[in-house]
mmCIF file of the N, C-alpha and C atoms, coordinates in Angstrom:
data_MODEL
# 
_entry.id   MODEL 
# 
loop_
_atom_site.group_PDB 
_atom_site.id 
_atom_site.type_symbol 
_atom_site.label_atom_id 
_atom_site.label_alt_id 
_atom_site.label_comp_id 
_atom_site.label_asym_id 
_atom_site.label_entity_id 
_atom_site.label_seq_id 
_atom_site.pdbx_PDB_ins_code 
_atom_site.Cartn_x 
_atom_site.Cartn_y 
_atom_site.Cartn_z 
_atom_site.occupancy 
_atom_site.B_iso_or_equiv 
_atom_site.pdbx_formal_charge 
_atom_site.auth_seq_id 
_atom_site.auth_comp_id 
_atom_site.auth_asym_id 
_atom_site.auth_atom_id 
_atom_site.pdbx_PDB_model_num 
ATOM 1   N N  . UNK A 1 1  ? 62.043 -81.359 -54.281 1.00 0.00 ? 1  UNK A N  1 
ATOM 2   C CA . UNK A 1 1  ? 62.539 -82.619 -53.758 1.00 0.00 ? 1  UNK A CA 1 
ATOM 3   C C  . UNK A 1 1  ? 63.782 -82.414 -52.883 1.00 0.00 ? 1  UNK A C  1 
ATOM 4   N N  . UNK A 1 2  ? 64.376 -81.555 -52.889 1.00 0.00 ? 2  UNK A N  1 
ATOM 5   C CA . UNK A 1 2  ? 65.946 -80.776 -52.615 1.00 0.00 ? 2  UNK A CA 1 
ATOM 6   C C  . UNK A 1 2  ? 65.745 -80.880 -51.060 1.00 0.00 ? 2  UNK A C  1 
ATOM 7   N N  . UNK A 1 3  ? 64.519 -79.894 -51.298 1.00 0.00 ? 3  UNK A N  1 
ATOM 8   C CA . UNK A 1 3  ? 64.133 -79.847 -49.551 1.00 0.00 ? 3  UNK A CA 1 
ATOM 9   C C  . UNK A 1 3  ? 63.937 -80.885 -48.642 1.00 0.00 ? 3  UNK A C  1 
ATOM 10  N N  . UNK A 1 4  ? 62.954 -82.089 -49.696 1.00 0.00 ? 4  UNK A N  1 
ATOM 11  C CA . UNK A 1 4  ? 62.320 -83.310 -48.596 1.00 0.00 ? 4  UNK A CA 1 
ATOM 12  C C  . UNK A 1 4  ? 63.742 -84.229 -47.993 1.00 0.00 ? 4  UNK A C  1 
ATOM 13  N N  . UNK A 1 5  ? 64.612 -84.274 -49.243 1.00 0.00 ? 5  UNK A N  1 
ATOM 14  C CA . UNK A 1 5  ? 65.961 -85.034 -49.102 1.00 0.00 ? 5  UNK A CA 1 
ATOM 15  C C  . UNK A 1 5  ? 66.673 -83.998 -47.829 1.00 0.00 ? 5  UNK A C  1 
ATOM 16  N N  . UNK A 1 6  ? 66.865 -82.689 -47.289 1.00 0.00 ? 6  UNK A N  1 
ATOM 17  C CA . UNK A 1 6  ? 67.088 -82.411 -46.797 1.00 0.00 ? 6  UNK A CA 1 
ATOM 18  C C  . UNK A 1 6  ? 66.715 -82.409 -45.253 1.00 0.00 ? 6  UNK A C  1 
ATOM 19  N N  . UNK A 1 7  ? 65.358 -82.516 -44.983 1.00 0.00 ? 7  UNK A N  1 
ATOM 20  C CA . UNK A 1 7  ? 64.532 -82.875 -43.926 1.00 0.00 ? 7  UNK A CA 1 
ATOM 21  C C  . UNK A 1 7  ? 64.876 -84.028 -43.588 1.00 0.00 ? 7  UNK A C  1 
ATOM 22  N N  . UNK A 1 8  ? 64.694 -85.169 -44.502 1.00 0.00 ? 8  UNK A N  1 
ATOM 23  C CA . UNK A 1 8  ? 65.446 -86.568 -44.155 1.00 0.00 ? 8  UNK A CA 1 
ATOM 24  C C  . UNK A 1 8  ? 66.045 -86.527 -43.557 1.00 0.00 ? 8  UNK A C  1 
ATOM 25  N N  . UNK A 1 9  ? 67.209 -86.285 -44.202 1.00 0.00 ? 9  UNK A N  1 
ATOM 26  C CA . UNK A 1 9  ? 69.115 -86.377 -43.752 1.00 0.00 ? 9  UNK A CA 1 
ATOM 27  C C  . UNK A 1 9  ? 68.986 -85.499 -42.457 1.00 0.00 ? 9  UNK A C  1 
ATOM 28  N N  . UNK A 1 10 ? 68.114 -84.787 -41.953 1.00 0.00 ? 10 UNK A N  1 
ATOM 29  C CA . UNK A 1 10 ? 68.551 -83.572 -40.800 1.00 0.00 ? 10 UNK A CA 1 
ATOM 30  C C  . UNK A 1 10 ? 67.534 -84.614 -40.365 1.00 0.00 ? 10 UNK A C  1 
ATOM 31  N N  . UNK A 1 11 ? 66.399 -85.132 -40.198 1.00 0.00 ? 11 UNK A N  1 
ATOM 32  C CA . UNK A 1 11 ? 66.171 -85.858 -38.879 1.00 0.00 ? 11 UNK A CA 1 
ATOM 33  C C  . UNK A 1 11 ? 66.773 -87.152 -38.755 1.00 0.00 ? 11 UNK A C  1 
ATOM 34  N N  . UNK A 1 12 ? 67.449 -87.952 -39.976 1.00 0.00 ? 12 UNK A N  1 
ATOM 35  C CA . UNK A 1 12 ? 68.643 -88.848 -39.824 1.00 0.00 ? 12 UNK A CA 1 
ATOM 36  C C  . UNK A 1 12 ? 69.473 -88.586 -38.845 1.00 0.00 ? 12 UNK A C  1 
ATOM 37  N N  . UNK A 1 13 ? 69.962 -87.880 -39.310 1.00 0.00 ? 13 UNK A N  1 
ATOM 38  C CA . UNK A 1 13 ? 71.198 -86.977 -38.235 1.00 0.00 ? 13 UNK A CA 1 
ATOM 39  C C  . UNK A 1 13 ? 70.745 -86.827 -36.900 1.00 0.00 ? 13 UNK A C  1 
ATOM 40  N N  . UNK A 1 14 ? 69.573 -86.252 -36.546 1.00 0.00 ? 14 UNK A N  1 
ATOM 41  C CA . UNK A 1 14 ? 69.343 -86.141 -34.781 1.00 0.00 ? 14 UNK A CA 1 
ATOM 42  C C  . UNK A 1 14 ? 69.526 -87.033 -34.595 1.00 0.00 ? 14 UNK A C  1 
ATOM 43  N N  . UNK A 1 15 ? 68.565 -88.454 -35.302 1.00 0.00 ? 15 UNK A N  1 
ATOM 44  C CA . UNK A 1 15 ? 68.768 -89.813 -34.701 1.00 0.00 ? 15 UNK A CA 1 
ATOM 45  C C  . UNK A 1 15 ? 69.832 -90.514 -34.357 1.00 0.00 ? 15 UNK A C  1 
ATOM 46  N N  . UNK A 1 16 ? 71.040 -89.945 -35.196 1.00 0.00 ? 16 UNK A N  1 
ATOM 47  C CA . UNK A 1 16 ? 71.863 -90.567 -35.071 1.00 0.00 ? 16 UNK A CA 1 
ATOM 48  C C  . UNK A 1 16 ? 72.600 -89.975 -34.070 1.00 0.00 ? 16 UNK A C  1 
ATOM 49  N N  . UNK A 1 17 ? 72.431 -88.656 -33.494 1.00 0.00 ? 17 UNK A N  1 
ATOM 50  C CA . UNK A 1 17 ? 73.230 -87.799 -32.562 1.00 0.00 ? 17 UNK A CA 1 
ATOM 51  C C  . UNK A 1 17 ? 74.322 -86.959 -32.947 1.00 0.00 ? 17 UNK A C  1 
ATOM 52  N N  . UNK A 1 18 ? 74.068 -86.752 -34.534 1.00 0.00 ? 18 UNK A N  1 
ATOM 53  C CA . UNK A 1 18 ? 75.009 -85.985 -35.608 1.00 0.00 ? 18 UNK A CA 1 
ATOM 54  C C  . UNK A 1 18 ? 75.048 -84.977 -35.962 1.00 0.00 ? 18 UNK A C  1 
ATOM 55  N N  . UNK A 1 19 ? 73.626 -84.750 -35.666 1.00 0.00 ? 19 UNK A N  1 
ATOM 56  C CA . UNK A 1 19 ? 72.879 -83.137 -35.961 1.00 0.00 ? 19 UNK A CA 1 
ATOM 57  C C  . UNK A 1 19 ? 73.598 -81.694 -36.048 1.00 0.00 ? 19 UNK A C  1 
ATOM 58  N N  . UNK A 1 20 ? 74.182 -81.746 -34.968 1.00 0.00 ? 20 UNK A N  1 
ATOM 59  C CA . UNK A 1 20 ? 75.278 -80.318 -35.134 1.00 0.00 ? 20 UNK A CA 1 
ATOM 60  C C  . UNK A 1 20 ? 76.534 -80.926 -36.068 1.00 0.00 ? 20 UNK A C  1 
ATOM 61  N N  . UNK A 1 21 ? 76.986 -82.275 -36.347 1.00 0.00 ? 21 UNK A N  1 
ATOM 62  C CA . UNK A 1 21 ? 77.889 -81.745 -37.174 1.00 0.00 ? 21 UNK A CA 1 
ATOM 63  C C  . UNK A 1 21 ? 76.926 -81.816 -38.928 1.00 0.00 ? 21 UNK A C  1 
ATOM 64  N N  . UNK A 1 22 ? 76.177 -82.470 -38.999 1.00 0.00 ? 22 UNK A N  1 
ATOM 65  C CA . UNK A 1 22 ? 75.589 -82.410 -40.372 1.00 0.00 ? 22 UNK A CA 1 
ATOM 66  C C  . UNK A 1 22 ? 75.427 -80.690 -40.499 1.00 0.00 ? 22 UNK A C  1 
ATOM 67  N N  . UNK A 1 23 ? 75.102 -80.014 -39.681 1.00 0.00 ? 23 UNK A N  1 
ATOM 68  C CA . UNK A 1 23 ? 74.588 -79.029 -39.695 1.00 0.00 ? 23 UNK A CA 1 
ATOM 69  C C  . UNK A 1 23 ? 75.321 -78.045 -39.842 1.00 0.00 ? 23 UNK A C  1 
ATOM 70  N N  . UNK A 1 24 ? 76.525 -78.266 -39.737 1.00 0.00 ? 24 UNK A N  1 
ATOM 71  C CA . UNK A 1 24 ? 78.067 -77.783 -39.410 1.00 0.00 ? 24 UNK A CA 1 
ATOM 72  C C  . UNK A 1 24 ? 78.153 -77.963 -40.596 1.00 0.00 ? 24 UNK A C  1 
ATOM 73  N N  . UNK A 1 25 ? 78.366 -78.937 -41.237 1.00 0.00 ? 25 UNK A N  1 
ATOM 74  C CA . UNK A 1 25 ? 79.283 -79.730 -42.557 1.00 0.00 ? 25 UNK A CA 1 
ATOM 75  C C  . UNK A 1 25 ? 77.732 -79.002 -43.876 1.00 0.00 ? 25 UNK A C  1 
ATOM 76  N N  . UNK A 1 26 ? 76.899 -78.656 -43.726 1.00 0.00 ? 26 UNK A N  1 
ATOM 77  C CA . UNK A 1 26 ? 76.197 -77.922 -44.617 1.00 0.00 ? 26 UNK A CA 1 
ATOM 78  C C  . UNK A 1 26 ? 76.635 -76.488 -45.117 1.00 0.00 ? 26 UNK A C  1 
ATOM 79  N N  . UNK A 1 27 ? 77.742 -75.667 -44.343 1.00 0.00 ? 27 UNK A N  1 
ATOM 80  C CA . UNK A 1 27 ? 78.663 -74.622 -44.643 1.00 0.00 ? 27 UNK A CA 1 
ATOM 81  C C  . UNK A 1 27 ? 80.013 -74.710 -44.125 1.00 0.00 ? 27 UNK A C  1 
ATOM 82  N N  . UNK A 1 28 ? 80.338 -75.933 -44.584 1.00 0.00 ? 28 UNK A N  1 
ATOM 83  C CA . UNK A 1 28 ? 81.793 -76.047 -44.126 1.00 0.00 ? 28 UNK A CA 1 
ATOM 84  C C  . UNK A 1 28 ? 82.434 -76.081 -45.522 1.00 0.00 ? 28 UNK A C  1 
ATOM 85  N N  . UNK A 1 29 ? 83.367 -75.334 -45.595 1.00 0.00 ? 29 UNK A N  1 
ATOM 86  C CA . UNK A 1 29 ? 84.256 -75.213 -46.863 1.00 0.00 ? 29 UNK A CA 1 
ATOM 87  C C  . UNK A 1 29 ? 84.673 -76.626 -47.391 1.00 0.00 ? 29 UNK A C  1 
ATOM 88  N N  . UNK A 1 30 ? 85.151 -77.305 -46.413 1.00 0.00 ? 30 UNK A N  1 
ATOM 89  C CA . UNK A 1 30 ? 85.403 -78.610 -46.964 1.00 0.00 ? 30 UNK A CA 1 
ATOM 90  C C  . UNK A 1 30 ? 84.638 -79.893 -46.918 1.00 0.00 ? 30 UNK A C  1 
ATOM 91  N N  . UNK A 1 31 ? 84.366 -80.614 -47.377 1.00 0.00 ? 31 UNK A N  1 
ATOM 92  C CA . UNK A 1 31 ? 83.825 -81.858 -46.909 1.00 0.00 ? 31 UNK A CA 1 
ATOM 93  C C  . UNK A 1 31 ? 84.460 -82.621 -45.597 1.00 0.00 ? 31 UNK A C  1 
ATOM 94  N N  . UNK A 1 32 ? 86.220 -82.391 -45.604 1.00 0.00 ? 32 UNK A N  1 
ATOM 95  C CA . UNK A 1 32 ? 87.000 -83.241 -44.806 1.00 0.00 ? 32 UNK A CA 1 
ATOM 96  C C  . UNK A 1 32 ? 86.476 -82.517 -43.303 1.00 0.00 ? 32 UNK A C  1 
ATOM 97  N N  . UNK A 1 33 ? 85.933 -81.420 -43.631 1.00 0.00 ? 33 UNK A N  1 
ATOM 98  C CA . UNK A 1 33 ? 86.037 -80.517 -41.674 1.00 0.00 ? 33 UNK A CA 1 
ATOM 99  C C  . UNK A 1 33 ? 85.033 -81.553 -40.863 1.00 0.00 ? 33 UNK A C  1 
ATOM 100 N N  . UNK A 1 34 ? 83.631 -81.926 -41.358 1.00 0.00 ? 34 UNK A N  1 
ATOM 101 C CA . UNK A 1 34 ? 83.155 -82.430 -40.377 1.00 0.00 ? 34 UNK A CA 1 
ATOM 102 C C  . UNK A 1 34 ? 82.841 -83.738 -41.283 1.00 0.00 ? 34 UNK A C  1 
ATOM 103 N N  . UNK A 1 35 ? 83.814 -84.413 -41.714 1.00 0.00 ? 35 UNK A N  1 
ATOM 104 C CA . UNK A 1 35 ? 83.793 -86.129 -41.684 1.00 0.00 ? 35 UNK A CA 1 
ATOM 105 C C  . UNK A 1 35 ? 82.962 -86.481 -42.857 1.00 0.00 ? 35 UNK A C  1 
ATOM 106 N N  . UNK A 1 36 ? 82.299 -85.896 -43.665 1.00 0.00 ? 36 UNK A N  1 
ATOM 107 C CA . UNK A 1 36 ? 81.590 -85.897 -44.396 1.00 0.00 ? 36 UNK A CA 1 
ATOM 108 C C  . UNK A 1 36 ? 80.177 -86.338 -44.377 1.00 0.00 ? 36 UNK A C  1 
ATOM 109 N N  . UNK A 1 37 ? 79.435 -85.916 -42.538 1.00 0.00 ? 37 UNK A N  1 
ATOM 110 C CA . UNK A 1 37 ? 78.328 -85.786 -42.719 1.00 0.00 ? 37 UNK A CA 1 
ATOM 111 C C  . UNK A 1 37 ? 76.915 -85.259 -43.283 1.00 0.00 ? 37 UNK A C  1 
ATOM 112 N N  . UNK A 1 38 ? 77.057 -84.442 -43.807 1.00 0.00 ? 38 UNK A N  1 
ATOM 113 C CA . UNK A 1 38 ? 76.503 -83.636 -44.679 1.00 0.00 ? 38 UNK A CA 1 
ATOM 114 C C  . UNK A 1 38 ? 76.381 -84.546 -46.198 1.00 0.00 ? 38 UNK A C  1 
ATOM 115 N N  . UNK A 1 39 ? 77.143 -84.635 -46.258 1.00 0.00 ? 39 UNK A N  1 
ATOM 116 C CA . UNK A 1 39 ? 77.009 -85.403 -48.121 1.00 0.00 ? 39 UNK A CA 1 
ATOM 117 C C  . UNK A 1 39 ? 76.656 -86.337 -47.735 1.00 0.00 ? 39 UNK A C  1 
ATOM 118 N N  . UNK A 1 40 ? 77.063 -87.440 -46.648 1.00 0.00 ? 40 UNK A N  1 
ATOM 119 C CA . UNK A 1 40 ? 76.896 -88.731 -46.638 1.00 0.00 ? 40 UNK A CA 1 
ATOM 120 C C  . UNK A 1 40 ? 75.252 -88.953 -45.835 1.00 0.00 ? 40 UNK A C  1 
ATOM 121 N N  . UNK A 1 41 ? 74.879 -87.995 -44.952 1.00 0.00 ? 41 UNK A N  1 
ATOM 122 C CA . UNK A 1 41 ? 73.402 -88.151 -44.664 1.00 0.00 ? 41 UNK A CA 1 
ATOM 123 C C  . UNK A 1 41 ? 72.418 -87.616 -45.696 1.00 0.00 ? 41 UNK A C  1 
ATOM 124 N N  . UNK A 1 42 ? 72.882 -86.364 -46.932 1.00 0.00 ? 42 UNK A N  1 
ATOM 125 C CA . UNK A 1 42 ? 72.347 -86.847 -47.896 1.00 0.00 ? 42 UNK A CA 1 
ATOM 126 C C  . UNK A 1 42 ? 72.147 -87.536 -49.149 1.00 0.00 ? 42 UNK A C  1 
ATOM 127 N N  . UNK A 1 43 ? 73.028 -87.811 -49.317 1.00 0.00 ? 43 UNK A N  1 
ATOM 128 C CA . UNK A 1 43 ? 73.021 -89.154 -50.491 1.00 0.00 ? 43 UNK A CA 1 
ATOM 129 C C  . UNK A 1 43 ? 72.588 -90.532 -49.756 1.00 0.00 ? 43 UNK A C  1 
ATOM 130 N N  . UNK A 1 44 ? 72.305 -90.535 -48.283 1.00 0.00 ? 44 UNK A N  1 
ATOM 131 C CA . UNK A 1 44 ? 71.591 -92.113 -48.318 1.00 0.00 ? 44 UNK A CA 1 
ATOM 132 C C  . UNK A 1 44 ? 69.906 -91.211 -48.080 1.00 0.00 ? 44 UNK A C  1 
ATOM 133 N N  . UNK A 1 45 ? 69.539 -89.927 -47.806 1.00 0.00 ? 45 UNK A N  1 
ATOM 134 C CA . UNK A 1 45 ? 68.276 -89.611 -47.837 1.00 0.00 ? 45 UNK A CA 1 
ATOM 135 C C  . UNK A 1 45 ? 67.895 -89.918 -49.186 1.00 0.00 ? 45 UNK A C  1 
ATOM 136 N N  . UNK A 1 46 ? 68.503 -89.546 -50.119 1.00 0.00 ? 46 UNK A N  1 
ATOM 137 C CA . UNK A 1 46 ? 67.974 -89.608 -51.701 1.00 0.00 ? 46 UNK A CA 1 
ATOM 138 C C  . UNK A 1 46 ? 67.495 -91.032 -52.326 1.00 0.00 ? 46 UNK A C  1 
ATOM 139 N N  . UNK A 1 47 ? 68.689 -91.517 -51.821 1.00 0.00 ? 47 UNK A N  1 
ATOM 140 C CA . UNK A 1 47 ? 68.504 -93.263 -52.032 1.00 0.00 ? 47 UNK A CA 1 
ATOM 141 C C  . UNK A 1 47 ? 67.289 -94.067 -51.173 1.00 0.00 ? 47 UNK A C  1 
ATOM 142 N N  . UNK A 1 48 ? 67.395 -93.154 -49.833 1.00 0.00 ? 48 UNK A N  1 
ATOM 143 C CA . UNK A 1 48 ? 65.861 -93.598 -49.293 1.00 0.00 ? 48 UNK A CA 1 
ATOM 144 C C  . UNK A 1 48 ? 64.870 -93.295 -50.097 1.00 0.00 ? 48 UNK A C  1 
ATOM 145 N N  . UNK A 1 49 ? 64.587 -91.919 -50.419 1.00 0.00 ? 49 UNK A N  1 
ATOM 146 C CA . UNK A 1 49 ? 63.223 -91.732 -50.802 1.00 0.00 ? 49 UNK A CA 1 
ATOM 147 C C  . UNK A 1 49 ? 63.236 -92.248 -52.439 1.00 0.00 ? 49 UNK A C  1 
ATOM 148 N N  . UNK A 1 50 ? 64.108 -92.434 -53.146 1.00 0.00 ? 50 UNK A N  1 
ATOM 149 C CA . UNK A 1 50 ? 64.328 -93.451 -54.643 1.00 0.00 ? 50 UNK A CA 1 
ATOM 150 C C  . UNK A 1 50 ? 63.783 -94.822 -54.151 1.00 0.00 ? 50 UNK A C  1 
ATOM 151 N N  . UNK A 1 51 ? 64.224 -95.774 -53.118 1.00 0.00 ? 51 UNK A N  1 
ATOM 152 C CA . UNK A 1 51 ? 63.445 -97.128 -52.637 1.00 0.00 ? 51 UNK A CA 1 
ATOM 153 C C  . UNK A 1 51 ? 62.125 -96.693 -52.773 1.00 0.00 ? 51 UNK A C  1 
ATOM 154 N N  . UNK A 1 52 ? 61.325 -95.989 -51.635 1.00 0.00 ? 52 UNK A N  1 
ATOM 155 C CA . UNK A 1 52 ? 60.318 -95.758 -51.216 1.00 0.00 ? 52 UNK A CA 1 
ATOM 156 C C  . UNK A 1 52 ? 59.502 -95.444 -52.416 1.00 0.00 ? 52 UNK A C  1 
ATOM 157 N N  . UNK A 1 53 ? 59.988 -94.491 -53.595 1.00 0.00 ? 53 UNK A N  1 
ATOM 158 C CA . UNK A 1 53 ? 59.254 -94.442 -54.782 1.00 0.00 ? 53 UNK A CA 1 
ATOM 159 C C  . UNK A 1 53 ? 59.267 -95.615 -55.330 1.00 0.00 ? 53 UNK A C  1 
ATOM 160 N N  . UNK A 1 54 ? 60.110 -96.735 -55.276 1.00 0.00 ? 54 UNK A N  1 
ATOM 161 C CA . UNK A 1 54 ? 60.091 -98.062 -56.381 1.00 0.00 ? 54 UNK A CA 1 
ATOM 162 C C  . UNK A 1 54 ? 58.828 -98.858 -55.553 1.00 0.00 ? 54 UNK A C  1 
ATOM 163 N N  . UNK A 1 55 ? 58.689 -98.753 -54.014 1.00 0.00 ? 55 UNK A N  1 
ATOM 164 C CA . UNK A 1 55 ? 57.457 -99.200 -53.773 1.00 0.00 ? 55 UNK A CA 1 
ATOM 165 C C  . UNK A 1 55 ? 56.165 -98.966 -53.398 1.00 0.00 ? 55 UNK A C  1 
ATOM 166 N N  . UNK A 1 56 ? 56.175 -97.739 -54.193 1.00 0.00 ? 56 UNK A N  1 
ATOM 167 C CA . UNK A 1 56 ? 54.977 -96.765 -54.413 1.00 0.00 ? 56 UNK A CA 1 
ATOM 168 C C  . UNK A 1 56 ? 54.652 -96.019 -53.234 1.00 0.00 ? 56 UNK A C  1 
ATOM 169 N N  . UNK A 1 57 ? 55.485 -94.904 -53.068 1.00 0.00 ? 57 UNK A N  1 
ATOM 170 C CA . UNK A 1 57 ? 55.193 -94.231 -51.940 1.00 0.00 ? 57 UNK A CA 1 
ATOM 171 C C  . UNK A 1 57 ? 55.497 -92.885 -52.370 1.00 0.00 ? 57 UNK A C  1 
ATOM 172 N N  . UNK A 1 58 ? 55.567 -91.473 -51.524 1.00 0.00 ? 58 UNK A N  1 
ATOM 173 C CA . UNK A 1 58 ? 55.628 -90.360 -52.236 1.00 0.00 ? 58 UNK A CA 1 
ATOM 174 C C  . UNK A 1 58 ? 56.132 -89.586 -50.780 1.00 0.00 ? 58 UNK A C  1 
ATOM 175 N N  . UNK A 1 59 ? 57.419 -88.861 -51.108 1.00 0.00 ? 59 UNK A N  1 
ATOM 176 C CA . UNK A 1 59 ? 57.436 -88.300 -49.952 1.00 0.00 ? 59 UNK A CA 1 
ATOM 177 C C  . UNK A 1 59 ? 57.162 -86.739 -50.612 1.00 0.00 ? 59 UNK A C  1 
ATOM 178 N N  . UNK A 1 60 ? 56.321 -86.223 -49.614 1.00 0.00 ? 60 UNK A N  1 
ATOM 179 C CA . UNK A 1 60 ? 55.708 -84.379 -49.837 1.00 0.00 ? 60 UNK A CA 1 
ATOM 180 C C  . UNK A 1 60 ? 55.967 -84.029 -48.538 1.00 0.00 ? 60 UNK A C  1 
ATOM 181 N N  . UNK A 1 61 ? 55.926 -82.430 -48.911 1.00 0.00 ? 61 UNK A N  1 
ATOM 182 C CA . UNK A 1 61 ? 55.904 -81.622 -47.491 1.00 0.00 ? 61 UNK A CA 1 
ATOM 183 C C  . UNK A 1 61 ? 54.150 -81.739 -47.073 1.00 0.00 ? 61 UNK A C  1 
ATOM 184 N N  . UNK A 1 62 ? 54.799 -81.697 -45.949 1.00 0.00 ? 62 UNK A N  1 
ATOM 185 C CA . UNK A 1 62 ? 53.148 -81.144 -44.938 1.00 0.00 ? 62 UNK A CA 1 
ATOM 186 C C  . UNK A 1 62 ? 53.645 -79.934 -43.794 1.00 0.00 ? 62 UNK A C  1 
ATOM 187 N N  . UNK A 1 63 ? 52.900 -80.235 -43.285 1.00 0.00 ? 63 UNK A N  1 
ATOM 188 C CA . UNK A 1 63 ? 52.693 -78.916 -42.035 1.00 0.00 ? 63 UNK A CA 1 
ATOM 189 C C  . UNK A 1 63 ? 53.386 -79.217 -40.884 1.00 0.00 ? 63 UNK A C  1 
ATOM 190 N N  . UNK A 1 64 ? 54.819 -78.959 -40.514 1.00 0.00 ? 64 UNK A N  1 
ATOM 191 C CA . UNK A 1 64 ? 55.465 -79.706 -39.379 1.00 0.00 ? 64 UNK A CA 1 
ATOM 192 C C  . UNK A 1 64 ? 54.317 -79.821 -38.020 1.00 0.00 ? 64 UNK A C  1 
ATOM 193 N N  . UNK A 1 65 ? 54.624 -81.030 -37.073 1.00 0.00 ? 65 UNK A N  1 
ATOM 194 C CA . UNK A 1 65 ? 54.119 -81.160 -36.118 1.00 0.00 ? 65 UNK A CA 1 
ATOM 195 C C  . UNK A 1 65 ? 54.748 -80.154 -35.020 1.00 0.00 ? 65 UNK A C  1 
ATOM 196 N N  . UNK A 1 66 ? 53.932 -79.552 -34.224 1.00 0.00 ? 66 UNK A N  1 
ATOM 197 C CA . UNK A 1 66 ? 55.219 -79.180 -33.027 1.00 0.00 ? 66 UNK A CA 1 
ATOM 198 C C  . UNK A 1 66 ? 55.383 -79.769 -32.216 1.00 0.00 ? 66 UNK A C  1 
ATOM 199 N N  . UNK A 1 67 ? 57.287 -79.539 -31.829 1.00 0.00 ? 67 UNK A N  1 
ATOM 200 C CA . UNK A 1 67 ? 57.673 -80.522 -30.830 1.00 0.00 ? 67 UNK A CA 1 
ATOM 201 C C  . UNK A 1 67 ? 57.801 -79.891 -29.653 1.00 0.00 ? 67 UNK A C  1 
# 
């Protein structure tokens, strides 16, 4: 599940135009270096896919598309 919450939050992040710092803030010693994107795009991925299970849905890996 570690992973799917992670996929989330990292295509959250492109969308949002955050991507290098989430990506940044995934080995940044501190939380404070990059604003706390990293924790904060994943703790609302988790909480997404927790909704999505209360209304019967299932997030799994599949086979990425290529872009």
């Amino acid at each position: 599940m570690d992973n799917a919450v992670e996929a989330l939050a990292d295509a959250w992040a492109s969308i949002d135009g955050k991507l290098e710092e989430f990506r940044a803030g995934k080995t940044a010693s501190r939380i404070e270096d990059f604003g706390g994107h990293y924790a904060g795009y994943m703790a609302d991925a988790k909480e997404m896919i927790e909704r999505l299970k209360v209304r019967g849905y299932q997030v799994l890996p599949g086979v990425p598309e290529p872009r």
